[in-house]
Biopython code that builds the backbone (N, CA, C, O; Angstrom):
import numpy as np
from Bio.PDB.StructureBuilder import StructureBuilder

atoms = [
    (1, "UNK", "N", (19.629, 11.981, -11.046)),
    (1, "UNK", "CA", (20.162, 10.860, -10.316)),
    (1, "UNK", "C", (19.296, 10.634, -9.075)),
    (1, "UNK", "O", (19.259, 11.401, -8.113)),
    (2, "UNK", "N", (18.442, 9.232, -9.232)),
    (2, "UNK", "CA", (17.099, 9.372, -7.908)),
    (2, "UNK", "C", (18.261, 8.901, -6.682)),
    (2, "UNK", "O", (19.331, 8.326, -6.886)),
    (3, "UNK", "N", (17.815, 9.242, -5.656)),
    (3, "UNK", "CA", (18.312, 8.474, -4.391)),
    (3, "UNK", "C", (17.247, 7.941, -3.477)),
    (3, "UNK", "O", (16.044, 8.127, -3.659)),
    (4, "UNK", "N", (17.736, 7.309, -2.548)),
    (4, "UNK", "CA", (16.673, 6.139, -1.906)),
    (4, "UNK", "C", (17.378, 5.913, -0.374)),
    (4, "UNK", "O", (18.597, 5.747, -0.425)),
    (5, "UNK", "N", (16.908, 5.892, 0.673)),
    (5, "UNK", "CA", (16.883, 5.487, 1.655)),
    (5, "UNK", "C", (16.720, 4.005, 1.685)),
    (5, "UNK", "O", (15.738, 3.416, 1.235)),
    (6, "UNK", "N", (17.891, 3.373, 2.323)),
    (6, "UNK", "CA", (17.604, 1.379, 2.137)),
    (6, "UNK", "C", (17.730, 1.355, 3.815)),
    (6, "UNK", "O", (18.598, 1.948, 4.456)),
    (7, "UNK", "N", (16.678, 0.546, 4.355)),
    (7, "UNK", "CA", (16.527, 0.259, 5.758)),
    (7, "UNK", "C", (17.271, -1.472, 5.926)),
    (7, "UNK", "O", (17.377, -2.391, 5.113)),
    (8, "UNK", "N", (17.574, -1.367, 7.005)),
    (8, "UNK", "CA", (18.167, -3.074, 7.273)),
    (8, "UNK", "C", (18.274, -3.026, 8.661)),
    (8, "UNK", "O", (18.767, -2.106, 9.313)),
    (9, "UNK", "N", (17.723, -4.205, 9.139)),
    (9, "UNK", "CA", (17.845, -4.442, 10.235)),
    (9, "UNK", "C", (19.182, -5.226, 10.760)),
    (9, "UNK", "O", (19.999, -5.514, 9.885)),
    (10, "UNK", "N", (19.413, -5.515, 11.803)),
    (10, "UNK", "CA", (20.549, -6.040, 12.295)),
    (10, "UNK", "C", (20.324, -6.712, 13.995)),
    (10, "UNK", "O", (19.467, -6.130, 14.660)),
    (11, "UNK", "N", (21.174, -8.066, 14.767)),
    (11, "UNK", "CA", (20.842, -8.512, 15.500)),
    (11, "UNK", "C", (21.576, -7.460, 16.357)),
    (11, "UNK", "O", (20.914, -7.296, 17.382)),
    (12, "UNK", "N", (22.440, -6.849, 16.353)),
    (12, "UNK", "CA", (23.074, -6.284, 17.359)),
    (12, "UNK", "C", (24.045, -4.963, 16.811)),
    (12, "UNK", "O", (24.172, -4.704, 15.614)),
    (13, "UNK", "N", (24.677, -4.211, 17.878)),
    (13, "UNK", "CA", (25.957, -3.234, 17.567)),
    (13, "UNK", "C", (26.504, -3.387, 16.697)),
    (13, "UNK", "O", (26.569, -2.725, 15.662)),
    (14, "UNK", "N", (27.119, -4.562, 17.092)),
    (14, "UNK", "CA", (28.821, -4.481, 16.164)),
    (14, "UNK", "C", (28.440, -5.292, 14.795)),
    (14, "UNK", "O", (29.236, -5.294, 13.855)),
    (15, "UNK", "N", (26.746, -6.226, 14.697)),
    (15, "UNK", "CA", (26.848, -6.310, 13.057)),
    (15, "UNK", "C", (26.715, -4.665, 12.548)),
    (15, "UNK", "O", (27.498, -4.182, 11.731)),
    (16, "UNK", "N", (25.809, -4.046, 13.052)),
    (16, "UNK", "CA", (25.149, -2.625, 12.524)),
    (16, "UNK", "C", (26.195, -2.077, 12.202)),
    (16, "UNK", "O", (26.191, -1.621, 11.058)),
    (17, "UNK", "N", (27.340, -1.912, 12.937)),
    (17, "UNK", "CA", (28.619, -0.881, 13.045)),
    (17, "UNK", "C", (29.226, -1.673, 11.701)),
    (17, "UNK", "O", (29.438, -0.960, 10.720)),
    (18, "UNK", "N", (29.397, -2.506, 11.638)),
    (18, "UNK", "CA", (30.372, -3.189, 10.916)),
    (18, "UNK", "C", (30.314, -3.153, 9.232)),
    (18, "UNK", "O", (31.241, -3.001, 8.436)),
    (19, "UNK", "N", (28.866, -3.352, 8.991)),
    (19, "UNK", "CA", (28.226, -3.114, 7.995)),
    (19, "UNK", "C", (28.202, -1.679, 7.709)),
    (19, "UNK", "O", (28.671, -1.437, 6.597)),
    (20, "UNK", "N", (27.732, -0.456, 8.479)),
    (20, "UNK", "CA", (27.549, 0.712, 8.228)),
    (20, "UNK", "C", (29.104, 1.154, 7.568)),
    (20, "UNK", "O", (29.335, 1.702, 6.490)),
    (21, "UNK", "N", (30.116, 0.676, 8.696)),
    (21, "UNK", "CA", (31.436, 1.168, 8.043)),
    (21, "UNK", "C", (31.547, 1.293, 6.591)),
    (21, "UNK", "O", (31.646, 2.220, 5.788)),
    (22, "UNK", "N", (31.469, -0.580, 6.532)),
    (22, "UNK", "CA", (31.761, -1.148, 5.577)),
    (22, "UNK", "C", (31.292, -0.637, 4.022)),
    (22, "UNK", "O", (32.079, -0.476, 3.089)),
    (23, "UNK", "N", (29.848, -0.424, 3.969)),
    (23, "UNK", "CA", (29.228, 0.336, 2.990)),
    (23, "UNK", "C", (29.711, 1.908, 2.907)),
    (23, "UNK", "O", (29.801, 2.330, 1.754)),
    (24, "UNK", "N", (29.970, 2.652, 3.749)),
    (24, "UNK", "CA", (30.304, 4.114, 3.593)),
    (24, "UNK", "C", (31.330, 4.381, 3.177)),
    (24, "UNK", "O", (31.582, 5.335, 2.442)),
    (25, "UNK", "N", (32.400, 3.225, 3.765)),
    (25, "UNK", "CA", (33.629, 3.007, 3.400)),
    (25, "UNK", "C", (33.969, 2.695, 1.810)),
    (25, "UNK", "O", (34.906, 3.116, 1.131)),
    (26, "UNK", "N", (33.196, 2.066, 1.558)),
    (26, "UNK", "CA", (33.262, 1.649, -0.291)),
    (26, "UNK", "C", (32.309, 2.410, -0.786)),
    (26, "UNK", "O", (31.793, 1.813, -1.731)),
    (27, "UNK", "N", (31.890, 3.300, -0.632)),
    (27, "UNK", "CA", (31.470, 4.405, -1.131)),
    (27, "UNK", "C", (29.539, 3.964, -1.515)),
    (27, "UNK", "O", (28.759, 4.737, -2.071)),
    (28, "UNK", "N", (29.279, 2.875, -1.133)),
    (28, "UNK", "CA", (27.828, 2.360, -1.590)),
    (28, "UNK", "C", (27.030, 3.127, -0.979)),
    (28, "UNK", "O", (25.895, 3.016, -1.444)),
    (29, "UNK", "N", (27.146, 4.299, 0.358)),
    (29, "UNK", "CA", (26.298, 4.324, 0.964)),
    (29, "UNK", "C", (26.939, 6.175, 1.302)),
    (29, "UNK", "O", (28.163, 6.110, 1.422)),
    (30, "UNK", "N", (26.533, 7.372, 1.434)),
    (30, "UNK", "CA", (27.146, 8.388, 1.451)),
    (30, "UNK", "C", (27.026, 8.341, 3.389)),
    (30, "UNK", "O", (27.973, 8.754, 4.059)),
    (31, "UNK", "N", (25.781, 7.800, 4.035)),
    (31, "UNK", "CA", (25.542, 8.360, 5.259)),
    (31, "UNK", "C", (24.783, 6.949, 6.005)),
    (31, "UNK", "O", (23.812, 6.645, 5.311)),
    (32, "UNK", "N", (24.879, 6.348, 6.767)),
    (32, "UNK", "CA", (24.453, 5.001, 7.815)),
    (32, "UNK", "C", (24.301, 5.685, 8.974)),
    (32, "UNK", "O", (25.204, 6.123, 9.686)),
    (33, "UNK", "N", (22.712, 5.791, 9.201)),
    (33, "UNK", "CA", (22.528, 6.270, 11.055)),
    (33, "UNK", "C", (22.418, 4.552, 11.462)),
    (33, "UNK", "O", (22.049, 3.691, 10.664)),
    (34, "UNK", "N", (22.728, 4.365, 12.529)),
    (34, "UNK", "CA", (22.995, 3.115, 13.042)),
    (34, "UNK", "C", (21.476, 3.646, 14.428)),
    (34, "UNK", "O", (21.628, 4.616, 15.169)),
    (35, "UNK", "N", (20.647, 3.077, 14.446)),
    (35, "UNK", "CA", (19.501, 3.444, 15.405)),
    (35, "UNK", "C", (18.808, 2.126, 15.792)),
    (35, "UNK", "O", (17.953, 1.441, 15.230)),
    (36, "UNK", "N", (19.661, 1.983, 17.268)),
    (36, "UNK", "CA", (18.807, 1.070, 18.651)),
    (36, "UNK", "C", (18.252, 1.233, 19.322)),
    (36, "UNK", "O", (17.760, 2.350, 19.483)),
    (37, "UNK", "N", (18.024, 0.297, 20.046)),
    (37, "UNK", "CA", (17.051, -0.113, 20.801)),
    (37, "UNK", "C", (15.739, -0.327, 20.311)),
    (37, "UNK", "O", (14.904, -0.020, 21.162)),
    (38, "UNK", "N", (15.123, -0.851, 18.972)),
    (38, "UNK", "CA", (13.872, -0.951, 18.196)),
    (38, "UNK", "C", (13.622, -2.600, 18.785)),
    (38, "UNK", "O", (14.431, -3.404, 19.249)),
    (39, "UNK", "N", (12.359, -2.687, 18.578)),
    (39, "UNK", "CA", (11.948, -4.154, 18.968)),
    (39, "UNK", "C", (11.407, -4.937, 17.815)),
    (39, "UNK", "O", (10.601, -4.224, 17.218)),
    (40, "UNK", "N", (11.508, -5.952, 17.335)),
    (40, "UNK", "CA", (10.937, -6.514, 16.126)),
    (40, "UNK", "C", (10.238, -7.854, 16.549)),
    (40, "UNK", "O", (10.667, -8.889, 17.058)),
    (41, "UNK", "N", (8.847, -7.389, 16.093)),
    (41, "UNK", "CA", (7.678, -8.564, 16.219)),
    (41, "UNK", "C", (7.679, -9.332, 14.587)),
    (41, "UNK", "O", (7.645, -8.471, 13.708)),
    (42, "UNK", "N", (7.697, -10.125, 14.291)),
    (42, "UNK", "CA", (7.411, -11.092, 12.917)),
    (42, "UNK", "C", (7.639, -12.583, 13.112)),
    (42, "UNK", "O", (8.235, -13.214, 13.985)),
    (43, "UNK", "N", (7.085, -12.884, 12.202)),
    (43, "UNK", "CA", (6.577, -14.852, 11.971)),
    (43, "UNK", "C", (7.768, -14.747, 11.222)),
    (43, "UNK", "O", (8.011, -13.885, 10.377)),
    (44, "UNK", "N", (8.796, -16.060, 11.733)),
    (44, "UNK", "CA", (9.631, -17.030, 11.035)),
    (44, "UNK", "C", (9.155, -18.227, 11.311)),
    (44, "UNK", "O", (8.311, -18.465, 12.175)),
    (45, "UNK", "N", (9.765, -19.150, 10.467)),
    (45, "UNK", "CA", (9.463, -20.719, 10.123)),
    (45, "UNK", "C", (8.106, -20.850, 11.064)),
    (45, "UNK", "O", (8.269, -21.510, 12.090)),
    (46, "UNK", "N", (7.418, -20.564, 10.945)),
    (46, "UNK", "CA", (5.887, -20.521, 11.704)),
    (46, "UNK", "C", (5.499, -19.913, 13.374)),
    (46, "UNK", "O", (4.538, -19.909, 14.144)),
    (47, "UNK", "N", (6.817, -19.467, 13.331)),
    (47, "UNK", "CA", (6.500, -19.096, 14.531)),
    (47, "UNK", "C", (6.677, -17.478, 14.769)),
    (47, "UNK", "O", (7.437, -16.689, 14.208)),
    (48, "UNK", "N", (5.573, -17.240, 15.939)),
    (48, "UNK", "CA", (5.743, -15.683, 16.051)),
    (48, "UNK", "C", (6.804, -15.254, 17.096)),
    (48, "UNK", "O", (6.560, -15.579, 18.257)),
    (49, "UNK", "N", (7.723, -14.704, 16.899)),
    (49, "UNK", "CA", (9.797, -13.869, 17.088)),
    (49, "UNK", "C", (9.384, -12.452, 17.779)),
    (49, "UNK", "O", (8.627, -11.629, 17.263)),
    (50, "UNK", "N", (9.860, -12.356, 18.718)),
    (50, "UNK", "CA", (10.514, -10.755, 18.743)),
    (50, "UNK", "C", (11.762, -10.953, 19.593)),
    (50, "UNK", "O", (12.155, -11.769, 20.427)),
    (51, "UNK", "N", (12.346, -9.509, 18.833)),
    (51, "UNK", "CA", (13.584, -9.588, 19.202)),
    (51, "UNK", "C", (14.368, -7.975, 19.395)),
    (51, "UNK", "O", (13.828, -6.957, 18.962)),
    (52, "UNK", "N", (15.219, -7.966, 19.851)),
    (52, "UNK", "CA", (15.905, -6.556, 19.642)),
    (52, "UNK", "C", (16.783, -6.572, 18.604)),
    (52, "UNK", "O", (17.468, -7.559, 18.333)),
    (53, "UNK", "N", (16.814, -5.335, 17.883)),
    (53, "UNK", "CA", (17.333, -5.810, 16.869)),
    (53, "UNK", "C", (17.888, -3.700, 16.860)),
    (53, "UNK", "O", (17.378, -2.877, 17.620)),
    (54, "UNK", "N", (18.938, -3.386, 15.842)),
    (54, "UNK", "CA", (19.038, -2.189, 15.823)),
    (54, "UNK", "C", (19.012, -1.983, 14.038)),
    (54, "UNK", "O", (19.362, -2.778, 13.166)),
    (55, "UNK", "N", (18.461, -0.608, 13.925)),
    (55, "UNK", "CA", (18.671, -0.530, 12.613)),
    (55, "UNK", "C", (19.098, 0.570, 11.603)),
    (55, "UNK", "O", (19.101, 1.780, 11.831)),
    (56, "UNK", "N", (19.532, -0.175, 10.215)),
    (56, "UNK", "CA", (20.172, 1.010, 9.338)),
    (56, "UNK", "C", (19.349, 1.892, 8.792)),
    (56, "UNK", "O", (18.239, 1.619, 8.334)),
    (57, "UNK", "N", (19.768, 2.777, 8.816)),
    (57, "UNK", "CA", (19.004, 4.142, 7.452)),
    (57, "UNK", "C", (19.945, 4.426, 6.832)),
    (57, "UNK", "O", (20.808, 5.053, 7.447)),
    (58, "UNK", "N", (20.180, 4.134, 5.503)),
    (58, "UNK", "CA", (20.850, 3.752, 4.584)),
    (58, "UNK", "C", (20.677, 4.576, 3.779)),
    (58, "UNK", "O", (19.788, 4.363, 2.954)),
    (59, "UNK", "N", (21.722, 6.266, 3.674)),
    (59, "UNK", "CA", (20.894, 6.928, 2.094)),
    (59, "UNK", "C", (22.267, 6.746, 1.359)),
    (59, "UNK", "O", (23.426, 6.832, 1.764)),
    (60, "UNK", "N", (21.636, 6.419, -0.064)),
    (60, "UNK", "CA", (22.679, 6.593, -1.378)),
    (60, "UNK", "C", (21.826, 6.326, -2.586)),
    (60, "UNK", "O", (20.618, 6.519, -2.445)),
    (61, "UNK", "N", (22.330, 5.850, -3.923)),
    (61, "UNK", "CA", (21.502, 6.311, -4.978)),
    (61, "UNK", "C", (20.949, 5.095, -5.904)),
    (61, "UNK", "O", (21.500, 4.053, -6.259)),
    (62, "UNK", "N", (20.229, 5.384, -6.049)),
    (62, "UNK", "CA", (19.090, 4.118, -6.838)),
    (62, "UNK", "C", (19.893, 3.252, -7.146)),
    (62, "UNK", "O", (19.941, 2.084, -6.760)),
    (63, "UNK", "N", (20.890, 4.083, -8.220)),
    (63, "UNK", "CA", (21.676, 2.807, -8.802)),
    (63, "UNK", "C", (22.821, 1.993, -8.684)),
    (63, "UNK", "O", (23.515, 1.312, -9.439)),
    (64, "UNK", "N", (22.775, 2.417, -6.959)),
    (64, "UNK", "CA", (23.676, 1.295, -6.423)),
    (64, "UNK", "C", (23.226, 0.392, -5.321)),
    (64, "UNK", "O", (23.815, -0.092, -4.354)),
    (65, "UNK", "N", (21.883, 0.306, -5.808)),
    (65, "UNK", "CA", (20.854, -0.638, -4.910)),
    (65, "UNK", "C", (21.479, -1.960, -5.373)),
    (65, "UNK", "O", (21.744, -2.358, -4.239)),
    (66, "UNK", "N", (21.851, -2.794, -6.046)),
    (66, "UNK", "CA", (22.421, -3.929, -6.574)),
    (66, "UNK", "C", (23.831, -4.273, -5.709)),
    (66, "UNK", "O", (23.932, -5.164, -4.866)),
    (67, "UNK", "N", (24.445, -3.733, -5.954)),
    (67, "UNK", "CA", (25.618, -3.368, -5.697)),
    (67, "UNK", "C", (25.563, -3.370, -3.898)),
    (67, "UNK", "O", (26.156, -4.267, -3.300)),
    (68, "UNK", "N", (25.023, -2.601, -3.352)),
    (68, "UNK", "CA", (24.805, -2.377, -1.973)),
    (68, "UNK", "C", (23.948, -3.537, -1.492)),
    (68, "UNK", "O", (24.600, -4.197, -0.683)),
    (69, "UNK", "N", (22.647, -4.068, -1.699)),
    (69, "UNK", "CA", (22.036, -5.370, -1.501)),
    (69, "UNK", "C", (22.872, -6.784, -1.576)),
    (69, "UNK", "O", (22.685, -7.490, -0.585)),
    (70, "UNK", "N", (23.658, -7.268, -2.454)),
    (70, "UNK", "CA", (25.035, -8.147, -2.572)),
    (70, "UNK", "C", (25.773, -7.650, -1.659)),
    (70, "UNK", "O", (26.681, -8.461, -1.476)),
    (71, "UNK", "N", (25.863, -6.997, -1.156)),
    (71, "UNK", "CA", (27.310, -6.634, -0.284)),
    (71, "UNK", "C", (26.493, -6.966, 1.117)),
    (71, "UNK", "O", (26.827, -7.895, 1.853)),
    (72, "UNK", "N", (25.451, -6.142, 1.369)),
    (72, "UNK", "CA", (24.508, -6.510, 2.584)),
    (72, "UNK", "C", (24.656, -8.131, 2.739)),
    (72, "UNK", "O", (25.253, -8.799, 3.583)),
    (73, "UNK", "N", (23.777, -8.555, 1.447)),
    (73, "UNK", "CA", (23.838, -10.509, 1.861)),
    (73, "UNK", "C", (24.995, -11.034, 2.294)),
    (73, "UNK", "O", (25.063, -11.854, 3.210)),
    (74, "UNK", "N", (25.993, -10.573, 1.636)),
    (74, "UNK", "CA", (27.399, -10.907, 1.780)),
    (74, "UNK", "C", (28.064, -11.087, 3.060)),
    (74, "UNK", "O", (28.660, -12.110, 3.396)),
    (75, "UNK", "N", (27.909, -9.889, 3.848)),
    (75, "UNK", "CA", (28.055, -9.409, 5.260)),
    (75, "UNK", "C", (27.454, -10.018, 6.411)),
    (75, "UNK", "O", (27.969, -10.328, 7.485)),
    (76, "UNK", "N", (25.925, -10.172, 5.879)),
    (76, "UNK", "CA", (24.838, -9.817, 7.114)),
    (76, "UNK", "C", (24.609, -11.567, 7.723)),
    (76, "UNK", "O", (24.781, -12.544, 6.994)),
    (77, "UNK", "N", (24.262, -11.631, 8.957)),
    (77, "UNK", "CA", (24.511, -13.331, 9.661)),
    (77, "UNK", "C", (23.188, -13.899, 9.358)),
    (77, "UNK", "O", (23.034, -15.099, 9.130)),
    (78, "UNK", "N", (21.995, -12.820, 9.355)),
    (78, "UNK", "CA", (20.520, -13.455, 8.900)),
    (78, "UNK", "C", (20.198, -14.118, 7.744)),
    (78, "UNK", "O", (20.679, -13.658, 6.709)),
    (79, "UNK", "N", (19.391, -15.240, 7.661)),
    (79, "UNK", "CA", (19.425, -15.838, 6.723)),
    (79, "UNK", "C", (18.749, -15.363, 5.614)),
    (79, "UNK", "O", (19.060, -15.731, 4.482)),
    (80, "UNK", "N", (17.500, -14.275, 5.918)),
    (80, "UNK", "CA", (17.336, -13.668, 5.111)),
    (80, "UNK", "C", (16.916, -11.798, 5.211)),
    (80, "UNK", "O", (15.845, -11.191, 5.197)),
    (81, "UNK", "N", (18.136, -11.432, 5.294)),
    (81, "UNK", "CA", (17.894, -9.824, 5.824)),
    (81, "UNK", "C", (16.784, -8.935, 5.732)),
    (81, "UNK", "O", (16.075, -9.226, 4.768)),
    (82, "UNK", "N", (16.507, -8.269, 6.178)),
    (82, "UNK", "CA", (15.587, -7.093, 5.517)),
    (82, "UNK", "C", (16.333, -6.109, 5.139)),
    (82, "UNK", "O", (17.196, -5.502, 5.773)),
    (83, "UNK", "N", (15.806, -5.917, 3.623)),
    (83, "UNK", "CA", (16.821, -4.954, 3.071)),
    (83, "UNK", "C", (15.104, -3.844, 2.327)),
    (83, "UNK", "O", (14.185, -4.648, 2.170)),
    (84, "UNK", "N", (14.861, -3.034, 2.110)),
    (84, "UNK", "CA", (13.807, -2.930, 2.252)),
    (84, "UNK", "C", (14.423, -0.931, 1.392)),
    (84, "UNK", "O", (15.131, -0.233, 2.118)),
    (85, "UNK", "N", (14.070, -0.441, 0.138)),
    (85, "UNK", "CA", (14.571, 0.637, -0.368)),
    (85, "UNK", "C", (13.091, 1.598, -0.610)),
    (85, "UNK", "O", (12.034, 1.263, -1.144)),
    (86, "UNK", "N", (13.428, 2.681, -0.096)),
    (86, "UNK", "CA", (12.584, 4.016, -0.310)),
    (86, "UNK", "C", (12.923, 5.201, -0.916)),
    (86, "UNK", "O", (13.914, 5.795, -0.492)),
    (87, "UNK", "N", (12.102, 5.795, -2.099)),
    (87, "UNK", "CA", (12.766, 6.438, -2.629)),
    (87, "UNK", "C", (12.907, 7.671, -2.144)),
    (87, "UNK", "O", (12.125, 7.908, -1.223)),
    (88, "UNK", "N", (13.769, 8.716, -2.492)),
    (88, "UNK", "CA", (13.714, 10.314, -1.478)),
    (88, "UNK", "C", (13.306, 11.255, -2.683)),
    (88, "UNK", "O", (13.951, 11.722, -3.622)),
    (89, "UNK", "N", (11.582, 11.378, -2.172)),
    (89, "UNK", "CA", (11.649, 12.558, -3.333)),
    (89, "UNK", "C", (11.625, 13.853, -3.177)),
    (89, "UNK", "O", (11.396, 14.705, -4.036)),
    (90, "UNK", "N", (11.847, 13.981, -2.151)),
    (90, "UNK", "CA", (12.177, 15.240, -1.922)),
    (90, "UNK", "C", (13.360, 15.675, -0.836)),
    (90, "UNK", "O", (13.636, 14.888, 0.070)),
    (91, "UNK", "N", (13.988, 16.838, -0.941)),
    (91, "UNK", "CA", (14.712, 16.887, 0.289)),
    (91, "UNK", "C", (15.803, 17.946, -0.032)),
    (91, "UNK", "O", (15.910, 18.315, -1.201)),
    (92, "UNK", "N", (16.542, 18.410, 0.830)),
    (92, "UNK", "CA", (17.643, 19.506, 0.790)),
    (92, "UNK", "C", (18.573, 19.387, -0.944)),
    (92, "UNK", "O", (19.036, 18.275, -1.199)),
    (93, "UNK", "N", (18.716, 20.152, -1.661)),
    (93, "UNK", "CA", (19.565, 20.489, -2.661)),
    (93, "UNK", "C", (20.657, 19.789, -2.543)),
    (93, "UNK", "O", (21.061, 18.856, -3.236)),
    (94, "UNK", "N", (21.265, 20.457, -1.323)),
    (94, "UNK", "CA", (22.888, 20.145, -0.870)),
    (94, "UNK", "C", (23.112, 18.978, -0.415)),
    (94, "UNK", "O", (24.133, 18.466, -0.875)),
    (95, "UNK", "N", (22.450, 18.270, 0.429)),
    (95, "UNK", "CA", (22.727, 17.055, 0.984)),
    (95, "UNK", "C", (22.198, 16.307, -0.339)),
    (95, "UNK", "O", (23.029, 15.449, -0.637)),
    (96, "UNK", "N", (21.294, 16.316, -1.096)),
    (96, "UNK", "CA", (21.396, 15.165, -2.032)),
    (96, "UNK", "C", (22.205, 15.227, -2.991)),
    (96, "UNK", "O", (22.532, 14.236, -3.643)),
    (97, "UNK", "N", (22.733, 16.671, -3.249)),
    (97, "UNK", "CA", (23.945, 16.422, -3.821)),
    (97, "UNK", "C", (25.246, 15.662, -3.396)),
    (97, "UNK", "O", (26.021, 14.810, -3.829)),
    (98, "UNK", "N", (25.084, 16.298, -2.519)),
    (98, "UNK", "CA", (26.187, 15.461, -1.036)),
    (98, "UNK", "C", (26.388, 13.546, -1.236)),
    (98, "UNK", "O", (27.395, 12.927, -1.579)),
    (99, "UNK", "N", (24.825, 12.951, -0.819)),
    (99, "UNK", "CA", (24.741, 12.000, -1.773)),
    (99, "UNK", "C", (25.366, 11.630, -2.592)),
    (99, "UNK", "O", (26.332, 10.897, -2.375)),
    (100, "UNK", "N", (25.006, 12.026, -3.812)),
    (100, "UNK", "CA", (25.685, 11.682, -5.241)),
    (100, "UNK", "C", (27.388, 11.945, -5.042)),
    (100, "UNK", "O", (28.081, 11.104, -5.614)),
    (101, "UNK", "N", (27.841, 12.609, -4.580)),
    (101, "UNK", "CA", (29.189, 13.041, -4.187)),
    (101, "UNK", "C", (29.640, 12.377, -3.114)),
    (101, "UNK", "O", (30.833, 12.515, -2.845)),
    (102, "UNK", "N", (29.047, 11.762, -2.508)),
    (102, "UNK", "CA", (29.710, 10.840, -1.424)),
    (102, "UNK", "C", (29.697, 9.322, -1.952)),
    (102, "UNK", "O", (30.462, 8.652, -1.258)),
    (103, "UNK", "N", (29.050, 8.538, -2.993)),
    (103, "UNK", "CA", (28.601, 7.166, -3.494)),
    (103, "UNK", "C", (29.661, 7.490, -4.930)),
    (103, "UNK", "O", (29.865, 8.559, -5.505)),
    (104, "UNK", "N", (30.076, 6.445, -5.143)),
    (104, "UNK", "CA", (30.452, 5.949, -6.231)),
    (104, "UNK", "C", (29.757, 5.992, -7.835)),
    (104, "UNK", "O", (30.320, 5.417, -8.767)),
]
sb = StructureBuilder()
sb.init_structure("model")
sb.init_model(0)
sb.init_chain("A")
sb.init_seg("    ")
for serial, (resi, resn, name, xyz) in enumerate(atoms, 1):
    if name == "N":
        sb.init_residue(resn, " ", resi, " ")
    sb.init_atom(name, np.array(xyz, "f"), 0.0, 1.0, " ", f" {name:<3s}", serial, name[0])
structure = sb.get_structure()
């Protein structure tokens, strides 16, 4: 059963908080570090943005990347989020079991 780290950014606290709940809570997500104060430089509609923004580290398991991405869009106020998945290939026994035992 692979698992994956999914990153997402967010404009502020209480989307980050809200979302993190929300996914851990329905089991899509076993663990959400919520981590601010990051700064984000990128081009929208032609223009170059920065902004503060805080963000998710998102671990749970490959195959509820679908499932967890729909729920993100669903939630999230940006028009088009960064949702952005890495896979974990390596790492503690227990906690990725933990993982699989914490996700649906």
């Amino acid at each position: 059963m692979s698992k994956q780290i999914v990153l997402v950014t967010c404009p502020d606290n209480e989307v980050a908080g809200r979302l993190a709940a929300t996914l851990v809570e329905e089991r899509l997500a076993a663990c959400v570090n919520v981590v601010g104060g990051i700064r984000s430089v990128y081009r929208w509609e032609g223009k170059v943005q920065e902004d503060a923004e805080v963000l998710l580290i998102i671990k749970t398991r490959e195959a509820l990347f679908a499932p967890l991405e729909a729920r993100i869009k669903a939630l999230h106020p940006y028009e088009v989020p960064e949702i952005i998945a890495l896979p974990i290939t390596q790492g503690s026994a227990e906690y990725l079991d933990w993982i699989a035992q914490s996700t649906r």
